[in-house]
N, C-alpha and C positions, 0 to 999 in steps of 0.2 A: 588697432588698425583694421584688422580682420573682419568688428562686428561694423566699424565705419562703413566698408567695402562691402557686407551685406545686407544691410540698411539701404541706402540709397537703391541696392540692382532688385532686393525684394519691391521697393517701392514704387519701380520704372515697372515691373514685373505688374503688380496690383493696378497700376497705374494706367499700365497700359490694356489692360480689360474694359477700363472705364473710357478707352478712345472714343469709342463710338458716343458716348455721352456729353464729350465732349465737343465732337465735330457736331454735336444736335444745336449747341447753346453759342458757336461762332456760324458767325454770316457765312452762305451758300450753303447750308445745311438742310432749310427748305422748310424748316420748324421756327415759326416765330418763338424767341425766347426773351424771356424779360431783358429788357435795356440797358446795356454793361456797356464799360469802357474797358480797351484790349493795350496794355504798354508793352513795346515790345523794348527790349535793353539789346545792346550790343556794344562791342567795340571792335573796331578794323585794326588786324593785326599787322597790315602793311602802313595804314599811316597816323595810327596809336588814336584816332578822331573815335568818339564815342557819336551812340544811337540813341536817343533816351525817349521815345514818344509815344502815348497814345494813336496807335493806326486805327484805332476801331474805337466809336464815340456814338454811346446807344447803338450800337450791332452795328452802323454805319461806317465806309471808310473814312476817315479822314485823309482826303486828296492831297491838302497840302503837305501831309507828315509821309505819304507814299515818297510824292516829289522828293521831299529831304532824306528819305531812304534810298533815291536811287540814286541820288549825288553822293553818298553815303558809301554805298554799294559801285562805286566808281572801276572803270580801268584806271587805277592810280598811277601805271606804269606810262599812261597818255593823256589822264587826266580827262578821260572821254566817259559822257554820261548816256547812259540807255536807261526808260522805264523800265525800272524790274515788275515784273508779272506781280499781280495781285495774291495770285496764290499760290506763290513760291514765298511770298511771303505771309500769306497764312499759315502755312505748313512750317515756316519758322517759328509761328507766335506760337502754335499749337505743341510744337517742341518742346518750348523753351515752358511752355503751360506744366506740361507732362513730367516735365527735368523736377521738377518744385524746388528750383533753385535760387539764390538770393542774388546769384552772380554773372554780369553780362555773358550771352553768347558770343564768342567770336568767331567776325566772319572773318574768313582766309580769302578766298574769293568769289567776286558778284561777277558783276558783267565784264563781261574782257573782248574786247575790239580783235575784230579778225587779224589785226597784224601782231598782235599782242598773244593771240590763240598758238597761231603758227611758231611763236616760239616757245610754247608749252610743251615740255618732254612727256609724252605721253597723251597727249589732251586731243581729243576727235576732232574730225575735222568740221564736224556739222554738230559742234560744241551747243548744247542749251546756256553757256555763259555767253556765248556769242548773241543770243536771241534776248539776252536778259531774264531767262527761264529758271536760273541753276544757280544753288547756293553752296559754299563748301564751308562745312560748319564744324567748330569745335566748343566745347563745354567744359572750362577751366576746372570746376571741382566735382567734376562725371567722366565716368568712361568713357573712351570711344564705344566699347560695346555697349554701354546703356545708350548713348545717341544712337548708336545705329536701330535699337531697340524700339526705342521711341519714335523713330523715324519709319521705321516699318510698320510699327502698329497702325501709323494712319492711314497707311492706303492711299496714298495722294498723289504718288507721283514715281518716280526712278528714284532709286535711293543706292548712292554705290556708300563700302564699305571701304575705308582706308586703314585695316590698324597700323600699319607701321609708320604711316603719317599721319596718323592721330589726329584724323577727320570725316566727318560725315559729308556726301554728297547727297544735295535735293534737288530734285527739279519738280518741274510740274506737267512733265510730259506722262506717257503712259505708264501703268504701273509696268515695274519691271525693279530688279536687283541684281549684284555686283558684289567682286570681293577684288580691290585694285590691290 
């Protein structure tokens, strides 16, 4: 178990050196790179509904599989949908890249309607989930601390730390960090 456990955090570690290499070879990077398709996996742990698609098709979004990630990415509590941000969910794809994992991300929570916010213990009032900006992520057979790991390395955005709720927050607003 021990060399399982430092397997995987050396390889977030090495892994995350190569961010910048990574952020070269996905779209808004600024570097043409040869033409890849990007699948991102997930499943929503409030309504057990899986993610399975291609967002990126030759470095291109694919708009319709955004769409079906932001019905995806739902307030499930009101069943209300908001376009989640482009690159909140690059910064997922780029995760989930980094994770080199076989097994859906899960998300915890996407977009959540201002009346839905307000009953959030703890949650801001000028919430990036309220905007569709902010993802709350966990990784079945990875650390919190290797997510939050991987989540730093990229430089993309706010990234808070939850270990006792064994989750990563992303958003796509300014860089900045957190330990909730």
């Amino acid at each position: 178990m021990t060399i399982q456990t430092a397997v995987p955090s050396r390889r977030i570690f090495l892994t995350s050196l190569g961010a910048a290499g990574l952020s070269l070879a996905l779209p808004g990077a600024g570097l043409a790179a040869a033409p890849r398709d990007y699948r991102l996996r997930m499943t929503n742990a409030n309504t057990g509904e899986s993610f399975d698609e291609v967002v990126i098709e030759k470095n291109a979004w694919v708009d319709e599989a955004v769409d079906v990630f932001s019905r995806f990415a739902r307030d499930w509590r009101r069943n209300e949908v908001r376009d989640i941000h482009k690159n909140v969910i690059l910064t997922a794809l780029k995760m989930q890249t980094l994770m080199e994992t076989s097994q859906p991300t899960t998300l915890l929570s996407g977009y959540r309607s201002p009346a839905t916010n307000a009953t959030i213990r703890g949650a801001a009032t000028n919430s990036f989930h309220v905007r569709g900006f902010a993802l709350d992520l966990s990784q079945p057979d990875r650390s919190v601390r290797q997510l939050h790991r991987a989540a730093t390395s990229l430089k993309a955005g706010g990234v808070g730390y939850y270990p006792n709720r064994n989750f990563v927050h992303v958003d796509c607003g300014n860089l900045r960090h957190w330990t909730g």
